[in-house]
C-alpha positions in Angstrom: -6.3 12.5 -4.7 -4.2 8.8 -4.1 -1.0 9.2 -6.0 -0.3 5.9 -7.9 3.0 4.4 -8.7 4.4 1.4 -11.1 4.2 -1.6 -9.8 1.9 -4.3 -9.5 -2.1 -3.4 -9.7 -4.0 -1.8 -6.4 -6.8 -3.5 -4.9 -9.6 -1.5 -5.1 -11.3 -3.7 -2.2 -8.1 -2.4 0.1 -9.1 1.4 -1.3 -12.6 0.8 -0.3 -12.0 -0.8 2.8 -9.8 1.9 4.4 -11.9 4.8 3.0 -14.8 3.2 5.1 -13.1 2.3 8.0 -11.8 6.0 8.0 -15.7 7.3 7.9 -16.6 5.0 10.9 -13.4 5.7 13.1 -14.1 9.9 11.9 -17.5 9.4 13.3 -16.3 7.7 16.5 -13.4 9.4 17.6 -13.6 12.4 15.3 -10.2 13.7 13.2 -7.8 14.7 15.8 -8.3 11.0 17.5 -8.2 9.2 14.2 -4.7 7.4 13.4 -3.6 5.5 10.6 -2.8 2.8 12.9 -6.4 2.3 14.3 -7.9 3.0 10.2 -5.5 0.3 9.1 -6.7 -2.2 12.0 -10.3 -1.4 11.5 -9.6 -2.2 7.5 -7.7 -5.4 8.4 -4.3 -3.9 6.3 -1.1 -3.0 7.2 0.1 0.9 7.8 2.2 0.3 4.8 -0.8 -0.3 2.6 -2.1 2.5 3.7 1.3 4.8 3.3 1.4 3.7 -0.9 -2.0 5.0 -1.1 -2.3 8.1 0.7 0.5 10.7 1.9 -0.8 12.0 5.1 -3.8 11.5 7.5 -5.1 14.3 6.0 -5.2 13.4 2.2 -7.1 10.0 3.9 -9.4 11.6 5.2 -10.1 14.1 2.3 -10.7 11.2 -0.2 -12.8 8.8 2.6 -15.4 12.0 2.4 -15.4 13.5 -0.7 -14.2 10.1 -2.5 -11.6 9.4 -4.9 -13.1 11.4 -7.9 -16.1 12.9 -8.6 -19.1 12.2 -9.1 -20.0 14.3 -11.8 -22.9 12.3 -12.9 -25.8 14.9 -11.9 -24.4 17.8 -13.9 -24.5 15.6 -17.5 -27.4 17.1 -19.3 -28.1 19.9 -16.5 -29.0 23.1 -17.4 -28.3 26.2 -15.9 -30.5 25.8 -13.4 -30.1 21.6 -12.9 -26.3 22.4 -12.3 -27.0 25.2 -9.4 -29.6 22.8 -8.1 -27.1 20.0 -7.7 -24.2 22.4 -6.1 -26.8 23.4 -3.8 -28.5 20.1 -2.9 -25.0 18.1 -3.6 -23.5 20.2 -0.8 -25.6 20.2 1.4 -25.5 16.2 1.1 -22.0 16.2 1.5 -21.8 18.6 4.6 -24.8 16.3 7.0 -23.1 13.5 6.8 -21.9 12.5 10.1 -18.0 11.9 8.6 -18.3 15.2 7.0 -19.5 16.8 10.2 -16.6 15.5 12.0 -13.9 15.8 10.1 -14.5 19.7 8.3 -13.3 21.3 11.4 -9.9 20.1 11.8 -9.6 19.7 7.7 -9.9 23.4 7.1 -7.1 24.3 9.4 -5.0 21.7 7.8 -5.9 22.8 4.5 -5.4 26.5 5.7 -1.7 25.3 6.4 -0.9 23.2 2.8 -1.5 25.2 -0.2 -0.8 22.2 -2.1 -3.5 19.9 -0.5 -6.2 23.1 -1.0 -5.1 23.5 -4.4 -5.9 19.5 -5.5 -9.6 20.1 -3.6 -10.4 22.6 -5.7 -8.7 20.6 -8.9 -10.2 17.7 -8.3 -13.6 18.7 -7.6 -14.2 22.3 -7.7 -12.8 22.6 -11.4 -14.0 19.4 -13.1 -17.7 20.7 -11.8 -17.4 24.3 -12.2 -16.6 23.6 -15.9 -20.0 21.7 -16.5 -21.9 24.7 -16.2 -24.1 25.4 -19.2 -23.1 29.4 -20.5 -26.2 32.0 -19.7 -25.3 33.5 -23.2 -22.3 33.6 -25.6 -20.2 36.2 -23.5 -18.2 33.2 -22.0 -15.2 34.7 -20.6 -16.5 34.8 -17.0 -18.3 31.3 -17.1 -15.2 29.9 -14.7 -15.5 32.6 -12.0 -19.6 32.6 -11.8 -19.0 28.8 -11.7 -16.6 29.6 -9.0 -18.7 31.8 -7.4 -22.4 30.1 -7.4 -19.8 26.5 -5.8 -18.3 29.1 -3.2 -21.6 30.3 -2.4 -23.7 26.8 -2.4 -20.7 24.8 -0.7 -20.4 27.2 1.9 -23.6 28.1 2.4 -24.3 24.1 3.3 -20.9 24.4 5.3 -22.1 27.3 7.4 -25.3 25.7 8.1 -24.3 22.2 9.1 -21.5 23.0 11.4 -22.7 27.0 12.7 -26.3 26.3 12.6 -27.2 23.1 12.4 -30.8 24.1 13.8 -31.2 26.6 10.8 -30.2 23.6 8.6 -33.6 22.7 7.4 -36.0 21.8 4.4 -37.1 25.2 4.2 -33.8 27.2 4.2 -31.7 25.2 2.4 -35.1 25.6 -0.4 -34.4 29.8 0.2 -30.6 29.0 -0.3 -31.0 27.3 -3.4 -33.7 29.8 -4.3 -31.4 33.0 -4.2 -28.3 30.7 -6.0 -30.9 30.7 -9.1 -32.2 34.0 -8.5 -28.1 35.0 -8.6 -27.7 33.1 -11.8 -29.9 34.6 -13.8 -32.1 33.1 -16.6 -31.1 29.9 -18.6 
């Protein structure tokens, strides 16, 4: 979600270094107590580096945990049931890591409060995936909203269980999850 400019190249070492040191300092002193002071010491750059890159603490934090693009590697050549398989397993990936975990709480409120930071989440991952899914039949017209829907359900399904019930987050019912996602779905 970085916003690039003319100008001379960006170091991708610089993106990489920030987005990392963001993870570590979200794991240590969680969101509210990360600054973009203390990410740009921990990366060894300045604020200003920082500042070209990203436009608020918030769009920092969004790309050090969900990354810069994604990673839409596991839906090429998925079926039907491959592509709910990944949003379920994907998710669930996403929401128990510990940088994840600490920064989802105070990221929904602030994506609650900018319509234009929830709108690039959903365009820059929610769209590009929900448009891999392989049609059930020819009907086609409401292949965007069940892709919608089954990424709703499977991404917040992983949501709700890593930060409400993080004891019910197990083997065994995230396999039940993913089980009524394909039972939703429908045959290939």
């Amino acid at each position: 979600m970085t916003a690039t400019g003319s100008g001379r190249p960006r170091d991708p070492r610089i993106d990489a270094d920030v987005l990392a040191a963001a993870r570590d300092l979200l794991v240590e002193v969680g969101f509210e107590q990360l600054s973009v002071r203390a990410v740009a010491a921990r990366a060894g750059v300045s604020r200003a580096a920082i500042a070209r890159r990203w436009e608020s603490k918030a769009h920092l934090v969004l790309d050090a945990v969900l990354g810069l693009e994604p990673d839409l590697r596991p839906f090429e050549g998925a079926d039907r049931a491959g592509w709910i398989r990944w949003v379920a397993t994907g998710s669930s990936e996403v929401f128990r890591q510990p940088a994840v975990r600490a920064a989802v709480p105070a990221l929904l409120a602030t994506l609650r409060d900018h319509r234009e930071l929830r709108g690039a989440v959903w365009r820059n991952f929610g769209g590009p995936s929900a448009a891999l899914l392989p049609r059930a039949d020819a009907s086609g017209p409401d292949d965007q909203l069940e892709a919608g829907a089954l990424l709703a359900l499977g991404a917040g399904a992983a949501m709700f269980l890593s930060l409400i019930a993080p004891e019910e987050d197990t083997p065994q019912m995230r396999a039940k999850v993913l089980e009524i996602l394909l039972l939703a779905a429908g045959p290939d």
